[in-house]
N, C-alpha and C positions, 0 to 999 in steps of 0.2 A: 437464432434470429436470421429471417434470411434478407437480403439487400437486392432487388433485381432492377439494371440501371439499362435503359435503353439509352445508345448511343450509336454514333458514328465514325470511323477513324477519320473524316477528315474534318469536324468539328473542332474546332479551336477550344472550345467551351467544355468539352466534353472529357481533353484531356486535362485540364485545367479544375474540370469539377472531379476526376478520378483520383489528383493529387491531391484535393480536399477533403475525400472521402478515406483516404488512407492515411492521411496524416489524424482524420479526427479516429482513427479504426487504432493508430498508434500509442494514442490518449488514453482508449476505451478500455478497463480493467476486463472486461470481457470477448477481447476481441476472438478469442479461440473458439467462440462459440457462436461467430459470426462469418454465415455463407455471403459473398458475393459473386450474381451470375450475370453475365453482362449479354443482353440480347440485342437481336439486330432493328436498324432503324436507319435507313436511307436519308439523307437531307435531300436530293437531289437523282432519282430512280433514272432519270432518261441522262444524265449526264455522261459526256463520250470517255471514251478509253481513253482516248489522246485528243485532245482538243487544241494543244499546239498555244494555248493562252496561259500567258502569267495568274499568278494568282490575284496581281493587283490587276492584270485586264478580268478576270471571270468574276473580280467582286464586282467591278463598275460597270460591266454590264450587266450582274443580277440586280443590282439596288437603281441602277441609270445613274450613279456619279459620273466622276471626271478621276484619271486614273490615279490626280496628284489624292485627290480626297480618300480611294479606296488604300493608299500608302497611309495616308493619316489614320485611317480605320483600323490598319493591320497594327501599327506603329505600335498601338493603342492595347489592342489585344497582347503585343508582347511584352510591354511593361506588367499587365496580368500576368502574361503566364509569367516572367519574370520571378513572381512573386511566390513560384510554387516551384521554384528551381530548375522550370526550362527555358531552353534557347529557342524560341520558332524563328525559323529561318526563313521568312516569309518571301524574299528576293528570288528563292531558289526550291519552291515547291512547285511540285506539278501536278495542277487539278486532273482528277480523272475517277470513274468511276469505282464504285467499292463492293457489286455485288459480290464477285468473286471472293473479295478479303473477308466479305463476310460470309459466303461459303467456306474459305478456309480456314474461319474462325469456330465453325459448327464442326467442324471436323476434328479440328485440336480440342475442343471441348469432348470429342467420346474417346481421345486419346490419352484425358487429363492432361492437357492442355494449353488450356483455356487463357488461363490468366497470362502466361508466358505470352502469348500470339496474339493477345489482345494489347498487351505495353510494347512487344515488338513493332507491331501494328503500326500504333500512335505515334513512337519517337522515328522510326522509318519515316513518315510523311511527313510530320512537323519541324523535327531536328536535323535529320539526315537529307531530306531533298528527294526518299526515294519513289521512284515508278509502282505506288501498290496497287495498280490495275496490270501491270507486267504479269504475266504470268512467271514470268522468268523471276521479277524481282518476290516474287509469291513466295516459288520455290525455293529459295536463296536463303529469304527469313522462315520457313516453316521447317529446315535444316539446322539453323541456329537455333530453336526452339527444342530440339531435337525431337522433330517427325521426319517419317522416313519422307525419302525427298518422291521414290516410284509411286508410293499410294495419294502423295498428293497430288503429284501428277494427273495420278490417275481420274483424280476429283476434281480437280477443275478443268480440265479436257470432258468430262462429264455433265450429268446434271444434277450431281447428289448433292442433297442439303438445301436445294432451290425450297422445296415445301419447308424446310423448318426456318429458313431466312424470312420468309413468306411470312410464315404463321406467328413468327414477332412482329410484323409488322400489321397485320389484323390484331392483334392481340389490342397492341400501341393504340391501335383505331379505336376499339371498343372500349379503352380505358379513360381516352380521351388525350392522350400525349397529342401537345400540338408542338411541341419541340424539342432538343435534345441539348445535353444529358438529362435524362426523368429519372428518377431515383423514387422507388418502390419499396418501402420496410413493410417485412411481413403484411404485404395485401390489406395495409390498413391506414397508411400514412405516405404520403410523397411531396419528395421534392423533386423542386420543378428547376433548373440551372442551378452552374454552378458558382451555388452560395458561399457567404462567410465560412470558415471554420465552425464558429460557433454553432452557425444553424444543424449544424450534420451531429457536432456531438453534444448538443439538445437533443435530439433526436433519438440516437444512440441512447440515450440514459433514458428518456420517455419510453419509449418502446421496453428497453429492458425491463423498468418497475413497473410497466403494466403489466409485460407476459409473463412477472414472477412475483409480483401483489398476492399475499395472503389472502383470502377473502374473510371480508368482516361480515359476520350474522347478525344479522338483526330479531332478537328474539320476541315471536309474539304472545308469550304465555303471558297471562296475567298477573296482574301486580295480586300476591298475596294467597296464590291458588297452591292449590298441595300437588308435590312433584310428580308423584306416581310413577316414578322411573326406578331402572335397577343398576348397583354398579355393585363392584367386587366386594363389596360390604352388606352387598344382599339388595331387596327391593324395598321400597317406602313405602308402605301402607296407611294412605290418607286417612285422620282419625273421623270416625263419624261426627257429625252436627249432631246435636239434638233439637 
């Protein structure tokens, strides 16, 4: 089974639906046989590198609250994420751009990986406070992951990976994702946020018993007609009518 979830590292929702997808993955008697690829998806493409604003000033000027309301909102999010056993430390993140993190998330993905850089990622921004538009703070965490620290360099001083960030993002378009985390099972089923527990490992067992359903035949032979078939006991030789 494969699971493709578009996301963003600095969606609150996104990590939030990630520790609900692995918890219902923990449930799931077949989890060994289940891919999760995680592709890119921008909430916010022109957002600056350093914009020098709190997270509670950048929400209440996206939404146009008042900065006591965008605290109430965050407040609000982190009794969720609470509930999936993180701390978002909303007081002390720093909004900023993610194309990079999501080039050097393309790049840990042909290093194998992927998954490591992508939960680095998430707890850097959300729980730790860190700068993941830094290049600096890039390199730092793609060292703890262990990739080497000169090729990453080298990648983001670059332009590698811009077409494949890109092309999840058209992808996103043509699928119709209008927001993130979108959770994709095998190109035939999606969810949309991050849902109940339940909703994921419904899913998880949906998907499974369809892509491993026996197929039932439906036979159209006639009631009463002669077999005419052959098995290891020789062939049937319908008797004649008179």
């Amino acid at each position: 089974m494969k699971i493709e979830v578009w996301s963003d590292f600095v969606c609150p929702f996104c990590y939030i639906g990630k520790r609900r997808l692995e918890e219902a993955l923990e449930q799931f008697p077949h989890k060994e046989d289940v891919e999760v690829i995680f592709k890119s998806f921008e909430l916010d493409p022109n957002s600056e590198r350093n914009s020098g604003k709190t997270i509670h000033e950048a929400l209440a000027s996206k939404y146009g609250t008042s900065i006591e309301q965008a605290k109430k909102m965050n407040e609000n999010m982190g009794q969720q994420a609470a509930t999936v056993g993180l701390d978002f430390q909303f007081d002390n993140m720093i909004p900023t751009n993610t194309f990079d993190a999501h080039r050097l998330a393309k790049y840990a993905k042909n290093a194998g990986k992927a998954p490591e850089m992508t939960e680095r990622l998430l707890k850097a921004y959300f729980t730790q406070s860190q700068h993941i538009g830094s290049h600096e703070t890039l390199l730092k965490l793609a060292e703890e992951v262990g990739l080497d620290r000169n090729e990453s360099e080298a990648v983001l001083r670059s332009s590698d990976f811009e077409n494949e960030v890109r092309a999840d993002e058209e992808e996103a378009r043509n699928i119709g994702v209008q927001g993130v985390p979108f959770f994709v099972l095998n190109r035939k089923y999606a969810i949309s946020g991050a849902q109940p527990l339940e909703v994921f490992t419904n899913a998880l067992q949906k998907v499974w018993e369809e892509e491993n359903a026996q197929p039932s035949l439906q036979t159209l032979t006639s009631e009463g007609s002669d077999g005419m078939t052959c098995s290891d006991d020789g062939c049937e030789i319908p008797n004649e009518k008179n």
